[in-house]
C-alpha positions in Angstrom: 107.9 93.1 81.0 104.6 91.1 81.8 106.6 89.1 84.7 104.8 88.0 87.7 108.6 88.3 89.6 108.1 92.5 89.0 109.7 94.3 91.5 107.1 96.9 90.8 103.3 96.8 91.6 101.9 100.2 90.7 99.8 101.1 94.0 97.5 103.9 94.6 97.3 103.5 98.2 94.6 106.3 98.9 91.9 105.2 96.7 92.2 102.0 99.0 91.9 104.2 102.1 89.2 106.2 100.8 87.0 103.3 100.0 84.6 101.4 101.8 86.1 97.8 99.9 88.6 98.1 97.1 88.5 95.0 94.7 91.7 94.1 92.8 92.4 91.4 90.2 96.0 91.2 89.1 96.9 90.3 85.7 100.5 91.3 84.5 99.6 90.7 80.9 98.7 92.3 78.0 100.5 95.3 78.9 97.8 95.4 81.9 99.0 95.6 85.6 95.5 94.6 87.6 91.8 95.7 87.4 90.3 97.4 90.3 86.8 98.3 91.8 86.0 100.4 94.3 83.2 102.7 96.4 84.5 105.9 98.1 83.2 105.7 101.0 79.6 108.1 101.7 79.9 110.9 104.2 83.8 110.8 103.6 85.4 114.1 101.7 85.6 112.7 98.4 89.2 114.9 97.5 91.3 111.5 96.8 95.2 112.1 96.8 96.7 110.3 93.6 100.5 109.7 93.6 102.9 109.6 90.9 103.3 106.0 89.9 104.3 106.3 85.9 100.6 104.4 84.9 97.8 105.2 82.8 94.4 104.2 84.4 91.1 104.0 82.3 89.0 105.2 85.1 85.0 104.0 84.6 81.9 105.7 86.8 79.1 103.5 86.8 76.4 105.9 88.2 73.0 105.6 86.8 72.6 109.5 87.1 75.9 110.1 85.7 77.8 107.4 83.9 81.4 108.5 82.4 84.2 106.6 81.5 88.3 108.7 81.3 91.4 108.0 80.7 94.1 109.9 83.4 97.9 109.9 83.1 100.2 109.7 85.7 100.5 113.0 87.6 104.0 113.9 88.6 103.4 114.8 92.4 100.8 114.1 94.5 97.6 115.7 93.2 94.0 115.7 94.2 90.8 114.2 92.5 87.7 114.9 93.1 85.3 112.0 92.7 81.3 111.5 93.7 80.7 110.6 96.8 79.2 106.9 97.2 79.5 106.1 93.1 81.2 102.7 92.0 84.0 102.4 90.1 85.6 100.7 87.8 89.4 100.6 86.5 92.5 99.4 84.5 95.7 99.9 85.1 97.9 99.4 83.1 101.9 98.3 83.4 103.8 101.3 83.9 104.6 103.0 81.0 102.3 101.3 79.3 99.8 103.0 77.0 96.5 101.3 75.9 96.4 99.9 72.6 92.9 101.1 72.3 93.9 104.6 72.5 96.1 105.8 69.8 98.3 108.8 71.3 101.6 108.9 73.4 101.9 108.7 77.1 103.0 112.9 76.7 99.1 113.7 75.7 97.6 112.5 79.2 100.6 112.8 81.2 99.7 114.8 84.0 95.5 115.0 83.2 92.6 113.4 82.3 90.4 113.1 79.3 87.3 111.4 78.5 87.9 108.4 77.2 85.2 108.4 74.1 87.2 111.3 72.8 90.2 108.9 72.3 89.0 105.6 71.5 87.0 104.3 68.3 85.1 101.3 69.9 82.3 103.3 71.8 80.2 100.9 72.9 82.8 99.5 75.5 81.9 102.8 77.3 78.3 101.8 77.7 78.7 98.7 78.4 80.7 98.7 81.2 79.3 101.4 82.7 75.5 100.0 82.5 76.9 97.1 85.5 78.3 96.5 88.5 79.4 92.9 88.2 83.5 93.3 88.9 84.2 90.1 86.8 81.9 90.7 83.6 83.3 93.9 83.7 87.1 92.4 83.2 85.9 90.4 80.6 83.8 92.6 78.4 87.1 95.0 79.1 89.2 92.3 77.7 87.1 90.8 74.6 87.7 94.6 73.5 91.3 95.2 74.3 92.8 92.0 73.0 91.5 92.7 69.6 93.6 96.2 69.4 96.4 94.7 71.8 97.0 91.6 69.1 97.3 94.3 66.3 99.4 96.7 67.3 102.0 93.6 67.5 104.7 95.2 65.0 108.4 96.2 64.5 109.2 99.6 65.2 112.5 100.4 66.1 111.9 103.8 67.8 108.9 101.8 70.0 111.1 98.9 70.9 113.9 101.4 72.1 111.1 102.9 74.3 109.9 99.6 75.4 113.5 98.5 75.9 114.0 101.6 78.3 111.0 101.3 80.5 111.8 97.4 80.8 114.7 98.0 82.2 114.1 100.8 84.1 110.8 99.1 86.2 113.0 95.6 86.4 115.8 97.5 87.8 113.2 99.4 90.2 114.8 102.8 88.7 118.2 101.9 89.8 119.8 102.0 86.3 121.8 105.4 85.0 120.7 106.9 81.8 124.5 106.2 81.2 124.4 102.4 81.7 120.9 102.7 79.5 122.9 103.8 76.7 126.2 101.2 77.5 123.3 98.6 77.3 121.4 99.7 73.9 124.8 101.2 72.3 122.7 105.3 71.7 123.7 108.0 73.4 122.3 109.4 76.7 121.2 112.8 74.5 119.1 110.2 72.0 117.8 108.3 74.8 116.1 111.8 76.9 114.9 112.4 73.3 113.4 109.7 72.4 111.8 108.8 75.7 111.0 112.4 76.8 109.2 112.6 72.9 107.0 109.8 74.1 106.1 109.6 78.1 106.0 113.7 78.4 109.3 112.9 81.3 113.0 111.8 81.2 113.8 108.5 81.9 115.5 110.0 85.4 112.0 111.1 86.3 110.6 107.8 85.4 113.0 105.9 87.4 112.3 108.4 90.3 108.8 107.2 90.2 109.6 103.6 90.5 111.8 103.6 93.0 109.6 105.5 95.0 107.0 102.8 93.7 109.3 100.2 95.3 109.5 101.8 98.3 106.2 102.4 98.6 105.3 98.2 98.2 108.1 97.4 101.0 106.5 100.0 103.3 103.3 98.3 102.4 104.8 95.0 103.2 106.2 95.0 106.3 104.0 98.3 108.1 105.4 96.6 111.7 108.8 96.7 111.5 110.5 99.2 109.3 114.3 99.7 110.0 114.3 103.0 107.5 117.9 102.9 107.3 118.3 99.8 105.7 115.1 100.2 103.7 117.0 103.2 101.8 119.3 100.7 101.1 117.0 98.1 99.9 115.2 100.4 97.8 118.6 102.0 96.2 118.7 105.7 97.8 121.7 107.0 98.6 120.4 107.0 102.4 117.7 107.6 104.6 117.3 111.3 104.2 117.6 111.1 100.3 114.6 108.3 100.9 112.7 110.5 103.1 112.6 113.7 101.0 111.9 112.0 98.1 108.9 109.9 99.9 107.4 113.3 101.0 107.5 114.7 97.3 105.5 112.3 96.1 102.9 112.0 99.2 103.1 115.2 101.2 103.9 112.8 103.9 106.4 111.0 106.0 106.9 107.1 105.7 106.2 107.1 109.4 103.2 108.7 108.9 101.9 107.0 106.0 102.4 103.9 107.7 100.2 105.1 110.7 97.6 105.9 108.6 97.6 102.8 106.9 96.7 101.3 110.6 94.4 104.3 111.0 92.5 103.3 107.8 92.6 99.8 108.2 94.1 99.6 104.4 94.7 95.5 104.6 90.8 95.0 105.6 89.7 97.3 102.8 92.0 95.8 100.1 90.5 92.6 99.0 92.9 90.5 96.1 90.9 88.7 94.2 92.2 85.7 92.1 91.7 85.3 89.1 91.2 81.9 87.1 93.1 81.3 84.6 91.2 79.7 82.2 89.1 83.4 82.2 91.4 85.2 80.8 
């Protein structure tokens, strides 16, 4: 599932808004969606809304005063964090449904919260490390000279884990179009198997799941093309039933309208504050 032709790219749109510059570095490998950096911005409330979008995030604060590092699940509606005012971060996000490898426990443990992150992982230097710094790009790669090490080893057969990996490849390729019926037509278990292996694992069902990412979809085409939006055939696109199965479902997740999320990315200024950075290949 490490495709740069993904019809999903997780997004947490109002950490962008929130900050003064939000750095991202897309990857698509290693189970890893794109690093990010960011500053909330000072003299803004520092209550960020975080959306449901099926990720884990390793979540690093590099404050002298007050350096921490946690790992936070997906929440499952829109959900505020509270965050210091002026501090730089630094993330990792990872593909949806993707645990780290450096963390041993399943997606149900953090789904839904945060914990700190030298509670679940054994190399505790990483912590210090990236936390000591600022420097965006030294940060990926000390991230990544740790990650790799636990990624390459946890390379195994497991049939239970390549069901589950199966199921969320499918699931984000198909934008969460695919029935938990034509799940099991394609992998030949049945539909009560599937919840139970799945649900076991990510703390959902795979309906929720594929509620996120089509929402996730949604959310990129809105992103995409802010100036001319026919919302009709965007439900269409985006494979709701129709617009006001598009809208309600939109507002779960963001407490908002599509129109109005839209007019506050203009508000905001969201393409001047999100800067893509490229990365070089021979880096990483």
């Amino acid at each position: 599932m490490e495709d740069n032709d993904l019809k999903i790219r997780p997004k947490q749109p109002y950490f962008v808004m929130a900050s003064s510059k939000y750095y991202k570095s897309v990857i698509l490998k290693y189970g890893i969606s794109h690093f990010y950096s960011f500053e909330l911005t000072e003299g803004k409330d520092n209550a960020v809304l975080a959306i449901p979008d099926g990720c884990v995030d390793i979540l690093f604060c590099c404050d002298e005063s007050h350096p921490e590092a946690r790992i936070c699940g997906t929440v499952l509606s829109p959900s505020v964090v509270f965050n210091q005012s002026a501090a730089y971060y630094f993330g990792v996000r990872f593909l949806p449904g993707k645990v780290p490898d450096i963390c041993n426990l399943p997606m149900s443990e953090i789904i839904n919260q945060e914990l700190p992150l030298d509670e679940v992982i054994q190399d505790k230097d990483l912590i210090e490390k990236i936390t000591s710094i600022r420097d965006f790009k030294e940060q990926q790669k000390i991230f990544l000279d740790t990650y790799l090490h636990y990624y390459i080893l946890s390379a195994g057969y497991n049939p239970k884990q390549n069901l589950r990996e199966y199921l969320i490849s499918q699931i984000v390729l198909s934008a969460g179009s695919l029935s938990i019926g034509e799940l099991s037509t394609q992998t030949g278990y049945s539909e009560r198997y599937i919840n139970k292996v799945f649900k076991a694992y990510y703390g959902m069902t795979p309906k929720m799941f594929s509620k996120m990412m089509r929402f996730q979809y949604l959310l990129d085409n809105l992103n995409l093309n802010m100036e001319h939006v026919d919302f009709a055939e965007l439900a269409q696109i985006t494979g709701y039933y129709d617009q006001s199965h598009m809208m309600k479902d939109f507002k779960s997740f963001t407490k908002t309208t599509p129109r109005k999320y839209l007019l506050s990315l203009e508000h905001e200024n969201y393409d001047d504050r999100l800067i893509v950075i490229k990365r070089e290949k021979k880096t990483f």
